[in-house]
N, C-alpha and C positions, 0 to 999 in steps of 0.2 A: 504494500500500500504506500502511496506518496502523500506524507501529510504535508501542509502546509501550515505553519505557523507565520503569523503577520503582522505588524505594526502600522495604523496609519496615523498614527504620530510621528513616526520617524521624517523628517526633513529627508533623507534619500531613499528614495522605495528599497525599503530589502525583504524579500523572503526567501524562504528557507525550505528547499524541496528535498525529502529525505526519499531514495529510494536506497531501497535494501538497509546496505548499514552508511551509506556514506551520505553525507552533509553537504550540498554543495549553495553556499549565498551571492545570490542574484541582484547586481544593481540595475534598477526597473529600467523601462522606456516605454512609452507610448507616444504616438501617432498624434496629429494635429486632427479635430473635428471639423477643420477647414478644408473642404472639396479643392481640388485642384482639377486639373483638365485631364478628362477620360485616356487612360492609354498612356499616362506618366509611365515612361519607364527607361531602367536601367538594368545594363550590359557590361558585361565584362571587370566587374567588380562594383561597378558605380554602387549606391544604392539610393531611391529616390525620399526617402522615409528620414528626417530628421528625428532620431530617436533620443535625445536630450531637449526636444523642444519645450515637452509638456511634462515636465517633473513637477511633480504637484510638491507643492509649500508647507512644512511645518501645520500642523491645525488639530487642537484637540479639544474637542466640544466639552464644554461643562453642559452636565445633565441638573435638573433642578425639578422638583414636584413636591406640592404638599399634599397631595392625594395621598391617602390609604386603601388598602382594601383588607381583607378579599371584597370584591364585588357582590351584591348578593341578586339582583336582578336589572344587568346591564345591557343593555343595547348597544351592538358595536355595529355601526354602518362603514362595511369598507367596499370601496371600489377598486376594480380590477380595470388596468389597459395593460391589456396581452394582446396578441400581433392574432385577429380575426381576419385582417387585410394585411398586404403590403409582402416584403421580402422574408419576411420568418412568418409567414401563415399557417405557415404546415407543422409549427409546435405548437400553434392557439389551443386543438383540440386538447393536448396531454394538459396543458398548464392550465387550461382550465377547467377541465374533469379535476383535475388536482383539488384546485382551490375547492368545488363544489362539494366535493367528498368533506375535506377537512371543516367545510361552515355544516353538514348533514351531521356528522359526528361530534361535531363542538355542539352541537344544539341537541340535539337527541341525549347528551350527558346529564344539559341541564341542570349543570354547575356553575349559574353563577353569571356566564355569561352567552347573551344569544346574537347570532351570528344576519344581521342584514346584508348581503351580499347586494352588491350592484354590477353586472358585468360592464362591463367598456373595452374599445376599440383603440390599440396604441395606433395602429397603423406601420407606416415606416417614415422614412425623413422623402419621402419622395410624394403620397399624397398625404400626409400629414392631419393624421385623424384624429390624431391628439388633439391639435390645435381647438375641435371643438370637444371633444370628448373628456378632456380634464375639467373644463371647467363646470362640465354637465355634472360631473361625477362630484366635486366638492360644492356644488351648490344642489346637489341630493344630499347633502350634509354627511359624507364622507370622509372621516378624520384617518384613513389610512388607504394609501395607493397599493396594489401588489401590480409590479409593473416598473417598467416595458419588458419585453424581451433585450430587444437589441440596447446595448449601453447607446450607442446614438441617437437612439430617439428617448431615451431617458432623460441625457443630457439636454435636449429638449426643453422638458418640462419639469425638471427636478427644481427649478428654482422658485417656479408656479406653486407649486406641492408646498417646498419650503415656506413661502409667505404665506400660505395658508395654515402653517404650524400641525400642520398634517405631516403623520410619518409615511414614508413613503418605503417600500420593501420590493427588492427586484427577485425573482426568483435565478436570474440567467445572465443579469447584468456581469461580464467579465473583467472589462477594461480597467486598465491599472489608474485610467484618471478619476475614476471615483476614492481611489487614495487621496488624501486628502484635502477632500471637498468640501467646501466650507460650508455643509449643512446644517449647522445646528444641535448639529446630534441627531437629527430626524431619518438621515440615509442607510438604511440597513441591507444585504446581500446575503442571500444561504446559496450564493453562488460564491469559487474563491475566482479572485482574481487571476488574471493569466500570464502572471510572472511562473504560474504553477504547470500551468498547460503550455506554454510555450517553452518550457525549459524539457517537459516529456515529448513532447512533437518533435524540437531538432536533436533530441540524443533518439529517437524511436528511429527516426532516418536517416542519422548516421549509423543505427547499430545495423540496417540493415546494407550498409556497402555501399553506399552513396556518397559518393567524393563532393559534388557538384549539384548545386538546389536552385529551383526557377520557383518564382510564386507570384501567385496571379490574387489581388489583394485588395477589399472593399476598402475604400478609399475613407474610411470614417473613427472614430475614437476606438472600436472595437481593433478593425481589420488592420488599421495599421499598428495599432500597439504589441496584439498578438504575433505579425511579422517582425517586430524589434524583439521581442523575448526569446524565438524558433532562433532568428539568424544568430541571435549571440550564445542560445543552445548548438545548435550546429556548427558552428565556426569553431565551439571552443574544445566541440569532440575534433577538432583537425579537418573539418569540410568548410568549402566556400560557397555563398550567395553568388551566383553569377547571373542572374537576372531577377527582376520583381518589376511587375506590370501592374498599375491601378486601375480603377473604375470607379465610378461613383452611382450609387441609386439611382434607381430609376432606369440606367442603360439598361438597351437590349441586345446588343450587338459587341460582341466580345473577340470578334476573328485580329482585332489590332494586338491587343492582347498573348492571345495564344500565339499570334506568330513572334509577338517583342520574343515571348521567352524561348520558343521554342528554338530560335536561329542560337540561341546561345548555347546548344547543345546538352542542357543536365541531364545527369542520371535521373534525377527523381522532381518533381512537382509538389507543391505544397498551394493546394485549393484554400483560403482563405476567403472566404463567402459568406453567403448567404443564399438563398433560394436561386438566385443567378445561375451556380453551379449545373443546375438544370440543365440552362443553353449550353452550355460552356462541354458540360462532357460529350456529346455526341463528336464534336467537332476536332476535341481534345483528344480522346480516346483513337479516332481514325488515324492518326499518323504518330501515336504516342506508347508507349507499353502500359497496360491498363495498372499493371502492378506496381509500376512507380508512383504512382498517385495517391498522393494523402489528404482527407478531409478532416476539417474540424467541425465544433461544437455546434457552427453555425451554420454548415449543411448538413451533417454526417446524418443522414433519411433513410428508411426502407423505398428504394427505389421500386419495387422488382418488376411490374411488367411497363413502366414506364419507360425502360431501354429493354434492348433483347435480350436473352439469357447470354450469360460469360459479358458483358460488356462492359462490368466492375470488378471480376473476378482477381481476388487476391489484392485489391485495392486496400488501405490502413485509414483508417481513424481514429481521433480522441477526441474524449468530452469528460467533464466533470460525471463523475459514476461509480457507484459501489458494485459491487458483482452481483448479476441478477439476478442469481439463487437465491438472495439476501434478501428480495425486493417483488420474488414470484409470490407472494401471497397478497400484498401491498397491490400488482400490477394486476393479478387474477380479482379484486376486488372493485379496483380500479373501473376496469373496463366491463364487469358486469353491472355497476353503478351508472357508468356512463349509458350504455347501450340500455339499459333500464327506462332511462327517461329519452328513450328514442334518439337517440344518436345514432352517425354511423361506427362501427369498430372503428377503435384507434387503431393507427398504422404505427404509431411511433409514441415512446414514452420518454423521451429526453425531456428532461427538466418539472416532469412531472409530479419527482418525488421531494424537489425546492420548491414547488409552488405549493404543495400539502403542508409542509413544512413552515413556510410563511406566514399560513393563517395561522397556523395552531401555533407559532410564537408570539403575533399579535394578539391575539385571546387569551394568554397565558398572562402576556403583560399586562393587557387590561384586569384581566380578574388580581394582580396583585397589586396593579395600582389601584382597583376600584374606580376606575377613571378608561373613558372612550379619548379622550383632549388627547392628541398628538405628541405633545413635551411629557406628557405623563407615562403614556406606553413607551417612550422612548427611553426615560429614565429607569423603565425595569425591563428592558429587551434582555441588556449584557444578562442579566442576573438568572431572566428565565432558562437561559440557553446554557450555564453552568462557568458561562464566562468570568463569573466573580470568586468561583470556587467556593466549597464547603455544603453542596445541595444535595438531594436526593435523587438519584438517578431514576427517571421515568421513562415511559415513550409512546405514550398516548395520553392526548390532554385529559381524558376523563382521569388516569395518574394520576397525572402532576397537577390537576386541579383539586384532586385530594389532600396533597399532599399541601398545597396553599393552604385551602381553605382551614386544615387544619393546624397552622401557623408555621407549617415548615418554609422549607427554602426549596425548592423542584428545579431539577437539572434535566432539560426534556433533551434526549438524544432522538434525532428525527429517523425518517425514513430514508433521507437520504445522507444521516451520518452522524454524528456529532454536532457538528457545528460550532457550538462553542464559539459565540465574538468575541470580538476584544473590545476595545472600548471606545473604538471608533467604527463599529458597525461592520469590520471584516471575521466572515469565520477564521479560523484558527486552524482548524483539522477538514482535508476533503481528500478526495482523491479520482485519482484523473484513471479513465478505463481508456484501453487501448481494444480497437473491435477491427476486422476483417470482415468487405464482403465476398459473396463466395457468387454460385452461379448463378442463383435467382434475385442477384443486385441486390441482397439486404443482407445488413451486416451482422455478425453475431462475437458476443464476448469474446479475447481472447486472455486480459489480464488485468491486474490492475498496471499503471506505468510506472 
C-alpha cells in the first residue's frame, strides 16, 4: 500500500509516498489554471509546463465554533455539483449513487442527524454549469458542497462556496493547488493529492522498460500539475520526458497533439485526460502499441464495446483505490441501491467510495458540533476523521454516531480508507491502485502502487 502523509501548512509542498519499505519526499509542482493555446507542445527535452509557477503559500486556517453537540434532531441540507455534464460525466453516476447511499443510511440511523440532499450539476470549465448551479444550491440553503469532480472546475467556485461560509468537500478533487488554499478552513478532500499519484504513474512506467515518455495533457490545474509530479517520478527513476502536448476543454480534435508526441518517438504515452481520451484512442492506438499506454484517475473507464475487443489490451492505469475485494460488499450494495431507484447499472465505481465517505464525514461533524453552519462542521471535520488522534475506531456512521452521542471521540475509517486529515483538510493515508485492461477494454485490479 502507498500511504500518503501531508502537510498543507508546509510553505513547500512535500509529501511522502511510502511504497514497500522505502520513503521517498517529493517537492510539489503544479500547473497554471490559465489555458494556453490548444496543441502547446514540447520536443526533445523542452517541456511546456512551468512546474514552480503555482507553489501555493504558507496558510493554516484557524478553526473556531461555539457550537456543541451531539445534535439531537438536525437538519443538514447539503448540495452536490458532481460532473452530470461536461468532460468527467461518466463518474457522475458512481459519485452520486455514493452520496445517495451514504444521506439513505445516515437517515434510516436516525441518530441525531437527517440528511436533505440536493443534487446539482458541476458541469466542466467548458459549459460551465456551475456558474448557475452553485448559487441554486446555496440559496436552497445549503451549508455544504460535495463537489466538483475535476479540481478545475472546483477552482471555479470554491471561492463562491467560501463566502458563503459553506464547507465545501471534493470527493476526487486531486490537484496539488488546493494545498494551501486560503479557504478558511472550509476546503476538505477524501481524495489525496497527486504528489501521490504522480510519483506511482512515473516509477509504474519506468519499472516497466520505458526509457522515453510523451504525454498528451489537459491543459488545467489538475492535468498539468499531475504531468509535473509523473515527469519528476520518471526522470528521477533514470527516464526522460521527450514530448508533452496540451489541450484545453472543450477541444475536439486532438490529431495536433498525437502527432507533436508521437514524431518524438517514446516508448511509452502517458494519457493525462479526461473524457477526451475517448477521441484520442482510436487514432492513438492505430499507429501506437496499445500496451505502452497509461491512463489516469481522470479517464481510466470501463470502455468495453465502445472500441473493439484487444484495442486496450494490456494498457496501465492508476487512480486513488483500495483493493476491490475490500470494497465488493460496499460496491454489490452500491449498485443494487442504485438500480433500485431505476437507474441504469453503473459501469464504473471510481470515486464512488470518496463520495460515500464525504457525506458521512459531514454528518459526523454536524452531529458533534450540533450545528449545520459551515465554520462549525469545519471545526470538527479533522476530529471526526481521527485526524486529532485518541478516538474510537468506527466505520459506519450509525458507529461513530454512537459512539458521539455517547460522549466519546469516533474515528470513522471510510470505505474508501482511512483518511484521517490533517488540519488543513488533506487526508493523510490513501492509496493509489495500479489496474490493467485486458481484451474486453475494461480494466481490472492488478495492485496497490
Amino acid at each position: 500500500m502507498s500511504v500518503l502523509s501531508r502537510s498543507r501548512a508546509a510553505k513547500i509542498i512535500g509529501g511522502f509516498a511510502v511504497v514497500g519499505v522505502s520513503a521517498l519526499v517529493l517537492a510539489g509542482c503544479t500547473g497554471t489554471s490559465t489555458p494556453s493555446d490548444s496543441g502547446n507542445a514540447a520536443g526533445g527535452g523542452d517541456f511546456p509546463i512551468d512546474c514552480n509557477a503555482a507553489e501555493p503559500a504558507s496558510y493554516t486556517p484557524e478553526y473556531s465554533s461555539t457550537s456543541t453537540g451531539p445534535a439531537k434532531d438536525l437538519t443538514y441540507n447539503i448540495g452536490t455539483a458532481l460532473p452530470v455534464t461536461g468532460n468527467l460525466a461518466f463518474l457522475g453516476p458512481p459519485e452520486i449513487a455514493g452520496t445517495e447511499l451514504a444521506a439513505a443510511d445516515i437517515n434510516a440511523a436516525n441518530k441525531g442527524v437527517n440528511i436533505n440532499l440536493i443534487q446539482g450539476d458541476s458541469g466542466d470549465t467548458d459549459n460551465k454549469a456551475y456558474e448557475t448551479e452553485i448559487p441554486r444550491l446555496l440559496g436552497a440553503g445549503a451549508t455544504a458542497i460535495v463537489g466538483a469532480a475535476s479540481s478545475g472546475t472546483s477552482l471555479q467556485f470554491i471561492d463562491q462556496v467560501i463566502a458563503a461560509n459553506a464547507v465545501q468537500i471534493s470527493p476526487a478533487n486531486t490537484s496539488a493547488a488546493f494545498t494551501g488554499y486560503n479557504d478558511k478552513g472550509l476546503y476538505w478532500r477524501t481524495a489525496p493529492s497527486d504528489v501521490l499519484q504522480g510519483e506511482v504513474l512515473g516509477n509504474l512506467i519506468a519499472s516497466e522498460g520505458n526509457e522515453t515518455l510523451g504525454m498528451i495533457v489537459l491543459n488545467d490545474s489538475y492535468g498539468t500539475g499531475l504531468a509535473c509530479f509523473t515527469k519528476k517520478a520518471f526522470e528521477g527513476a533514470g527516464g526522460s520526458v521527450v514530448a508533452t502536448s496540451l489541450y484545453n476543454t472543450g477541444d475536439t480534435n486532438f490529431s495536433a497533439q498525437i502527432e507533436d508526441v508521437l514524431a518524438q518517438k517514446p516508448d511509452a504515452i502517458a494519457l493525462i485526460t479526461f473524457d477526451e481520451v475517448s477521441t484520442i484512442i482510436p487514432d492513438l492506438t492505430a499507429s501506437f502499441a496499445k500496451d505502452k499506454l497509461f491512463f489516469v484517475d481522470g479517464n481510466l473507464k470501463n470502455f468495453g464495446t465502445q472500441f473493439p475487443n484487444g484495442t486496450l489490451t494490456g494498457a496501465k492505469g492508476t487512480y486513488p483505490s483500495v483493493d476491490p475485494d475490500s470494497t465488493a460488499t460496499f460496491r454489490s450494495t452500491l449498485e443494487s441501491f442504485w438500480s433500485g431507484k431505476g437507474n441504469p447499472k453503473l459501469e464504473d465505481f471510481t470515486y464512488a467510495p470518496e463520495s460515500y465517505d464525504s457525506v458521512v464525514l459531514l454528518a459526523l461533524a454536524a452531529l458533534k458540533a450540533g450545528s449545520a453552519a459551515g465554520p462549525d462542521v469545519a471545526a470538527n471535520m479533522q476530529a471526526v476523521s481521527g485526524g486529532k488522534g485518541g478516538g474510537t475506531k468506527c466505520t459506519t456512521y450509525a458507529a461513530c454516531a454512537d459512539i458521539i452521542n455517547g460522549g466519546g471521540e469516533a474515528d470513522y475509517d471510510g470505505v474508501s480508507g482511512p483518511i484521517t486529515f490533517n488540519d488543513v483538510g488533506d487526508p493523510t493515508q490513501a492509496t493509489i491502485g495500479v489496474f490493467e485492461y485486458g481484451d474486453d477494454n475494461n480494466y481490472s485490479w492488478l495492485r496497490a502502487g
